[in-house]
C-alpha positions in Angstrom: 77.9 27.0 13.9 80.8 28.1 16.1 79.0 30.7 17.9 75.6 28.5 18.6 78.3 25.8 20.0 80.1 28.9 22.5 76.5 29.9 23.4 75.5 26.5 24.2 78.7 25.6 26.3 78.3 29.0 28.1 74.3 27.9 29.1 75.5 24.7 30.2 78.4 26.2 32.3 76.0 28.8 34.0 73.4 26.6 34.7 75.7 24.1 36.2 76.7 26.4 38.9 74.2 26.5 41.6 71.9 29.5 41.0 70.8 33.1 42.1 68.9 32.2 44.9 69.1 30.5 48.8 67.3 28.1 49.4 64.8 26.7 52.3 63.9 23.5 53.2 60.9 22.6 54.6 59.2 19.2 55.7 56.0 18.6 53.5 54.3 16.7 56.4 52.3 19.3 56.6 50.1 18.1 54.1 50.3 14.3 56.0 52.3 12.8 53.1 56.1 12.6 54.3 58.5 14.4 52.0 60.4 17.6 51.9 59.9 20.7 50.1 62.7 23.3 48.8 61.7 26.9 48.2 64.0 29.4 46.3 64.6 32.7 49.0 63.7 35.6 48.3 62.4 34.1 44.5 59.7 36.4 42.5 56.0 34.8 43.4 54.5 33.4 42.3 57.5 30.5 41.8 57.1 27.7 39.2 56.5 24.4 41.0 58.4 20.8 40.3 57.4 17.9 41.7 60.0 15.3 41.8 60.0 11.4 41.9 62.3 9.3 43.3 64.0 5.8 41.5 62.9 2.4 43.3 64.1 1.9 46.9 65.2 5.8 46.5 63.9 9.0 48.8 64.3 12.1 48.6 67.2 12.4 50.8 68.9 10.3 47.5 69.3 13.6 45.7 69.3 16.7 47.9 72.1 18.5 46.0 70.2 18.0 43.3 67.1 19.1 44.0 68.5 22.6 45.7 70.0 22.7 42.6 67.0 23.1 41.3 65.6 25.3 43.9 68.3 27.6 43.7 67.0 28.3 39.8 63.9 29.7 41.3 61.8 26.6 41.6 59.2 24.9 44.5 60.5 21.8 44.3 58.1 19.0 46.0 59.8 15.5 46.5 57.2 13.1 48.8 59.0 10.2 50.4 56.6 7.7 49.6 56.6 4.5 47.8 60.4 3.5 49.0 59.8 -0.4 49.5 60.6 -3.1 47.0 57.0 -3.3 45.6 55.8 0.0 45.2 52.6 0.8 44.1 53.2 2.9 40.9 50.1 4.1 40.7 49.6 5.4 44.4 52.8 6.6 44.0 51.8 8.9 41.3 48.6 9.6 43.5 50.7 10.7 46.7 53.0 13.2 44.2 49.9 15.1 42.7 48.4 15.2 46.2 51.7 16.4 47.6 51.8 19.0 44.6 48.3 20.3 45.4 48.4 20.8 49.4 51.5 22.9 48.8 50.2 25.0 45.9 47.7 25.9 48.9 50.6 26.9 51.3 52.9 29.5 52.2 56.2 28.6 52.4 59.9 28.9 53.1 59.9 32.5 55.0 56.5 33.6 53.9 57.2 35.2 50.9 56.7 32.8 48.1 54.3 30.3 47.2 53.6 27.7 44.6 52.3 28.8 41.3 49.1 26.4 39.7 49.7 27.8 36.5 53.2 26.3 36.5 53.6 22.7 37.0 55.8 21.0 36.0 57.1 17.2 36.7 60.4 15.2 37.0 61.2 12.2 37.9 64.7 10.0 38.2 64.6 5.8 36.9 61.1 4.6 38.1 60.4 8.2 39.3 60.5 8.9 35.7 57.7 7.1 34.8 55.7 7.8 37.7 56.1 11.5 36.4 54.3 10.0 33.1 51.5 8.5 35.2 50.8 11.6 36.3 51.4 13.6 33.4 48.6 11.2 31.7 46.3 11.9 34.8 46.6 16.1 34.8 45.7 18.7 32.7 47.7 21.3 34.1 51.6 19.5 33.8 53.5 22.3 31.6 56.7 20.2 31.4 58.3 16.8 32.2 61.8 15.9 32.5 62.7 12.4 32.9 65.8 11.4 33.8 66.9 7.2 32.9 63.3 6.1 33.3 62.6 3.0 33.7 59.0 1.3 33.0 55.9 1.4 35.1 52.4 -0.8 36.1 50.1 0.3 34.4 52.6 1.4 31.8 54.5 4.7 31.2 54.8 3.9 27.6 51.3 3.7 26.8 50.1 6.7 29.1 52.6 8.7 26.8 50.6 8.6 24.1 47.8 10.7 25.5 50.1 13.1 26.8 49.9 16.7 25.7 52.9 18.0 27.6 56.3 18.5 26.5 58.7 16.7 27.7 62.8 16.3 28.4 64.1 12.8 27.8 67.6 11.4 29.2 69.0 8.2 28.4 72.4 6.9 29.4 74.3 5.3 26.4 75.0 1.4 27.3 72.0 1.9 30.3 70.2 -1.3 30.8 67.2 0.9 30.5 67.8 2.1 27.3 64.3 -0.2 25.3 62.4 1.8 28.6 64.0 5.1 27.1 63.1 4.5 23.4 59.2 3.3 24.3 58.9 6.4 25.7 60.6 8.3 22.9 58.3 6.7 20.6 55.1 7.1 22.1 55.3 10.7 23.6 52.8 12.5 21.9 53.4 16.0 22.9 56.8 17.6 21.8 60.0 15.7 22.9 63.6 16.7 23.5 65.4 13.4 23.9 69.5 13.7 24.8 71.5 10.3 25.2 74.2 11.3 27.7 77.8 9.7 26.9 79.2 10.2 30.1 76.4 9.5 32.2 75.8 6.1 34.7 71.8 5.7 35.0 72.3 5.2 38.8 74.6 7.5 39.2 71.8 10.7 40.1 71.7 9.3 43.6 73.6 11.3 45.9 74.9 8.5 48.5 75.2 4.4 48.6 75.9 2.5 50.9 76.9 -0.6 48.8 78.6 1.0 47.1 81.1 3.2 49.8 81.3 -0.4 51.4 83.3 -1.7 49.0 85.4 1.5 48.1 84.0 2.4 44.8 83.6 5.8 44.3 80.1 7.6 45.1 78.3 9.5 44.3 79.2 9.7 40.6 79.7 13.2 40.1 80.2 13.3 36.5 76.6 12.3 36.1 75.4 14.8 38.3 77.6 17.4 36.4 75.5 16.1 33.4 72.2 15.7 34.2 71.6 18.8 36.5 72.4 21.6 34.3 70.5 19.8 31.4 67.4 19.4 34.1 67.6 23.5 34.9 67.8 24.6 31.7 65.0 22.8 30.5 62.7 23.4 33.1 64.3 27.2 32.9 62.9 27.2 29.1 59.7 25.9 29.5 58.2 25.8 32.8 60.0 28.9 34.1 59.5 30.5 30.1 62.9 32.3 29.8 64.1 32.7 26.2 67.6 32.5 27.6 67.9 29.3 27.8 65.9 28.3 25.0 68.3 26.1 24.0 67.6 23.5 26.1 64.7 22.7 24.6 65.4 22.3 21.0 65.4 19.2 20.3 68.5 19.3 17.6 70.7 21.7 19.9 74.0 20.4 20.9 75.7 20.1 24.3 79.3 18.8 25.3 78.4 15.1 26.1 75.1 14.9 24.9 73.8 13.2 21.8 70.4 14.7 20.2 68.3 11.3 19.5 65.4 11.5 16.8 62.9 9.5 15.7 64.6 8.2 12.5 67.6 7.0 14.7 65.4 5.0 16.9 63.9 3.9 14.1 66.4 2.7 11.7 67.8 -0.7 11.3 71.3 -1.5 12.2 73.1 0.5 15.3 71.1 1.3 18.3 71.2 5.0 19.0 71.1 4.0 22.8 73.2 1.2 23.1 77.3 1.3 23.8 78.8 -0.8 25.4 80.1 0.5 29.1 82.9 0.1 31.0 82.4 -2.8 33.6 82.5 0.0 36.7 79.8 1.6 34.5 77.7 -1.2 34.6 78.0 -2.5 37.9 77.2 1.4 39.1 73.7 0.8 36.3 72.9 -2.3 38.6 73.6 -0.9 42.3 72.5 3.0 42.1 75.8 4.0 42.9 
């Protein structure tokens, strides 16, 4: 049991750290849907493609960091910036992230030397981007892997679009998120195989890489010890399935342990009493859930 726990906190560490590769940015108006795209330099190509979602009123430039993060891993990572008002259309947004996934599986990109691979798709999605990810999953035959990171419920409804979903998926709650009945719908109705990890330490807003309510009033931001948590729990996953390396395996079995994460099951969800996903969090904590900081 000791030596599955060293393992375990050595894959975390390493995937942590930013990975082997450079990375390029490009802008994916190319394809007439605003957005950027990050390629991993110098990566073997074909390269496993991500497409990412953004959280309500979000963009990509919300999580840069994270998503060369990604990149650097040895992912295409596709993040439109669409949707970003206060009544998004969940639907088109789904629509303008497949099409956004699709025009650069038909490009060349970064210096030339790598391009997308369609038999390698993978989604993920942070808080309503989540969901979206789930949309699309519903809507594509072709989606390897999903990762969704605090998701937050979608019209039509995430949830029910689960339940014809044949990919496998990574689910991350935050314990005490406001989010957390969102979270266990999903859970429950994913029909595919599900790794689900309730992160302790985690602020469901706190992925966002810059707010400006926030620095106004001289809290701190971003919150670094959810992007400490959720990154290398996004890489590895993605690393496992979409990217298929035995190596980091781990990351998606769903009873394997990580420093600050909580493996959640169906029969915790489902038995009576305490709520798997609900602690009570510090007030900073939940101010932070409210704003996005």
């Amino acid at each position: 049991m000791a030596i599955v726990a060293k393992k375990t906190k050595e894959l975390h560490a390493r995937v942590g750290r930013r990975g082997p590769h450079a990375v390029d940015r490009g802008d994916l108006g190319f394809t007439g849907t605003p957005g950027v795209v990050y390629v991993p330099r110098d990566a073997p190509s074909p390269a496993p493609v991500v497409g990412w979602a953004h959280d309500w009123t979000r963009g990509p430039h919300h999580y840069v960091d994270t998503l060369k993060h990604l990149a650097s891993w040895g992912f295409v990572v596709v993040a439109p910036a669409t949707d970003l008002g206060l009544r998004p259309n969940h639907q088109h947004y789904a629509d303008h992230l497949s099409a956004a996934i699709e025009d650069t599986l038909q490009a060349t990109l970064g210096r030339g030397s790598v391009r997308a691979d369609p038999r390698r798709i993978g989604l993920a999605g942070h808080g309503l981007g989540a969901g979206v990810s789930t949309l699309l999953a519903s809507q594509r035959t072709d989606i390897d892997a999903v990762a969704m990171v605090f998701p937050t419920e979608t019209v039509p409804s995430a949830a029910e679009r689960a339940m014809t979903i044949d990919s496998p998926a990574l689910l991350l709650s935050a314990a005490g998120g406001v989010h957390a009945e969102d979270a266990r719908a999903l859970h429950l109705a994913w029909r595919a195989d599900l790794v689900h990890r309730r992160l302790d330490k985690a602020i469901e807003g706190g992925l966002v890489e810059r707010n400006a309510l926030i620095e106004r009033i001289g809290l701190a931001d971003p919150d670094r010890r959810t992007h400490r948590t959720v990154r290398p729990q996004l890489a590895g996953y993605l690393l496992a399935t979409l990217a298929g390396d035995d190596t980091y395996a781990a990351f998606a079995d769903p009873e394997a342990g990580f420093k600050d994460a909580v493996p959640v099951t169906d029969e915790m969800l489902e038995e009576p009493g305490d709520d798997p996903l609900a602690t009570t969090p510090p007030l900073l904590k939940l101010f932070k859930s409210f704003t996005g900081g």
